[in-house]
C-alpha positions in Angstrom: -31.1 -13.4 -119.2 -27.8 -13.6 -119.6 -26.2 -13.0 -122.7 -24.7 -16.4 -123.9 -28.3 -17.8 -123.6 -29.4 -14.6 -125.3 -26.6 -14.2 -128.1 -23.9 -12.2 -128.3 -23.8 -8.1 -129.5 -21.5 -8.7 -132.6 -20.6 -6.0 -135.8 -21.9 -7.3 -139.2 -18.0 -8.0 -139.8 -17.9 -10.1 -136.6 -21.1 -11.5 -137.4 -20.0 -13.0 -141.0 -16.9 -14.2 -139.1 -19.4 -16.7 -136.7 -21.7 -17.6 -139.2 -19.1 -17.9 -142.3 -20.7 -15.7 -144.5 -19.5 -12.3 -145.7 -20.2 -9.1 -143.5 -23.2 -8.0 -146.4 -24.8 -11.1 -146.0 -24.9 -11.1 -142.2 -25.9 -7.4 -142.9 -29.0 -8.4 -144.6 -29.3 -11.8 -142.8 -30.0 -9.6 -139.4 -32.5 -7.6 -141.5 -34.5 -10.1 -142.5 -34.5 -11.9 -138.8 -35.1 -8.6 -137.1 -32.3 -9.2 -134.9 -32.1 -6.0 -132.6 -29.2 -3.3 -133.4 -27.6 -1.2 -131.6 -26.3 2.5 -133.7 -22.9 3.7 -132.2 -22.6 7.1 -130.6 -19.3 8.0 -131.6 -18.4 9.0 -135.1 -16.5 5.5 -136.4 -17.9 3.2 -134.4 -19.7 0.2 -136.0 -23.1 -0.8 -135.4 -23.7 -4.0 -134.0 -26.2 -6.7 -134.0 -27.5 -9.4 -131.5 -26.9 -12.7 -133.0 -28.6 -15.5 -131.4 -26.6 -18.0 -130.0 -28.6 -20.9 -132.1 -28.4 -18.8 -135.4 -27.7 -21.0 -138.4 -27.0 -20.3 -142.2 -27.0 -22.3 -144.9 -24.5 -21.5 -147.2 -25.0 -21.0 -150.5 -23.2 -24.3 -151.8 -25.7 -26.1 -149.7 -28.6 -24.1 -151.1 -27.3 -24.5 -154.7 -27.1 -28.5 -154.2 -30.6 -28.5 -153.3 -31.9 -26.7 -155.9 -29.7 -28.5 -158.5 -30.2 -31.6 -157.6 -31.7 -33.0 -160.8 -29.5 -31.8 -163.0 -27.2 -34.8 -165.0 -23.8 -35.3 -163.6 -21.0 -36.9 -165.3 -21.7 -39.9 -163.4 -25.2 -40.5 -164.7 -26.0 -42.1 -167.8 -29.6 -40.3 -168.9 -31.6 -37.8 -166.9 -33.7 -38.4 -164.3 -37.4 -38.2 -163.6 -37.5 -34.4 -163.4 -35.3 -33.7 -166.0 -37.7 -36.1 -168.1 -40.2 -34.3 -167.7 -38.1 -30.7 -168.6 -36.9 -32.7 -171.5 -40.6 -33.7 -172.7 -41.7 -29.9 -172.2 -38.6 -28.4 -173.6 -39.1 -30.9 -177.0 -42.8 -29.9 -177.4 -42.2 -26.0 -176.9 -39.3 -26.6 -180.2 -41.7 -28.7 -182.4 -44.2 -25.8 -181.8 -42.0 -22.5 -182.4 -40.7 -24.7 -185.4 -44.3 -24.9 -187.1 -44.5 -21.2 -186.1 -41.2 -20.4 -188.3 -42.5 -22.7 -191.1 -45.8 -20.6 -191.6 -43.8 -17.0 -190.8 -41.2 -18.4 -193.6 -43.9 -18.8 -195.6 -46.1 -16.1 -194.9 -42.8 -13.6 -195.9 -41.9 -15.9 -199.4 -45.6 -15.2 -200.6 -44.8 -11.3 -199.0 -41.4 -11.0 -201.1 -43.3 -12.8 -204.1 -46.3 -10.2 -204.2 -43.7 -7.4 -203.4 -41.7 -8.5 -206.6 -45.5 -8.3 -209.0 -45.3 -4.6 -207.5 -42.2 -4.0 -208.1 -42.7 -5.0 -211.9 -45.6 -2.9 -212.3 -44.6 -0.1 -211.4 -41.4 -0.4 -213.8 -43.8 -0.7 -216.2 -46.2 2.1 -215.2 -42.5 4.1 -215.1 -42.1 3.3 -218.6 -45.9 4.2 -219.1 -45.4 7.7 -217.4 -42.0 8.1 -219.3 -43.7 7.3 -222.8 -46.3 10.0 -222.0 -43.8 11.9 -221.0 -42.1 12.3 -224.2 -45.0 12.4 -226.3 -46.4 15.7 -224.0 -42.7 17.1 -224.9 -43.5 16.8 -228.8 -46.6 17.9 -228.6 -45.7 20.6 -226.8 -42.7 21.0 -229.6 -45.3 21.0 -232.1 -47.7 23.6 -230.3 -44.5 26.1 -230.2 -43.8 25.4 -234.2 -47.8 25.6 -235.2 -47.6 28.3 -233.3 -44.5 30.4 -234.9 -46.0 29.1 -238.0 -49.5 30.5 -237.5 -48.1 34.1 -236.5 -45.4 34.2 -239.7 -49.2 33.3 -242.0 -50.9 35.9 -240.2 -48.5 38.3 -241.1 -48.1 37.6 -244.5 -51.7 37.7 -245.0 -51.9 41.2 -243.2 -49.3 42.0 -245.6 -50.9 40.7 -248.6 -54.4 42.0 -247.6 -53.1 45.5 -246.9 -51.7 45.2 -250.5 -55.0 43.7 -251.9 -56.6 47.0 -250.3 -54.0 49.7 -251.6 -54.3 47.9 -255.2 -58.1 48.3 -254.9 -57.9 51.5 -254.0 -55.7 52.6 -257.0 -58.3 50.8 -259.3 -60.7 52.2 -257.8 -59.0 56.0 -258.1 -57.5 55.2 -262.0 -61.2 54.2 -262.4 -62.6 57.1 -261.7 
């Protein structure tokens, strides 16, 4: 076959050239063809693949205008069909998420609500705790002063009671 028929052994640079797209894109468009390559031998060279002689590619403005196509221009006064349609799916997905944040808004007021009856009771189980706490302090105050108390009567009864003896015993020697 000869080679015009065939296609023509190009580099990826030269390829991009023909088909007016850059040298990755011709890279990857001979990848995805399996169009045969051909690896250099020398250190430097550049590989080069056979392109086809029909080979076409779209470029990407003509790939973007056909996906795109339904999108409103300037020139149009309302969408079309298929934006309709978008428009009608986009609204309902809205009015949905917006009953969703109505009952989350209210699902955290009643949260913040209850959090501030907890809040309040334990400020008042603080109070509670801090009450208690003073009245185990003078208790505590009044335990210490019972007790210096108890040991000052304990030893002025020893003291009296070991007089009470001695004065018995003299009675009981002048007695005698």
């Amino acid at each position: 076959m000869p080679e015009s028929e065939e296609g023509q052994w190009l580099t990826y640079e030269e390829a991009g050239q023909v088909l007016g797209i850059s040298a990755a894109a011709a890279r990857m468009h001979a990848k995805r063809h399996g169009w045969p390559r051909r690896t250099p031998n020398m250190y430097g060279d550049r590989a080069r693949v056979l392109v086809p002689a029909k080979a076409v590619v779209q470029s990407r403005s003509a790939t973007y205008a056909a996906r795109s196509g339904h999108v409103i221009t300037r020139d149009q006064e309302g969408p079309n069909e298929p934006d309709q349609t978008n428009i009608q799916v986009i609204v309902r997905a809205i009015e949905i998420l917006q009953e969703q944040l109505g009952i989350a808004n209210s699902r955290a007021e009643r949260a913040e609500r209850q959090f501030d009856l907890e809040r309040e009771r334990v400020e008042k189980l603080q109070g509670l705790f801090e009450q208690w706490d003073l009245a185990i302090a003078d208790a505590r105050a009044a335990e210490r002063i019972a007790a210096t108390e108890a040991a000052g009567l304990r030893t002025e009864l020893k003291r009296r009671n070991d007089w009470s003896i001695i004065r018995r015993l003299r009675w009981a020697i002048w007695k005698t």
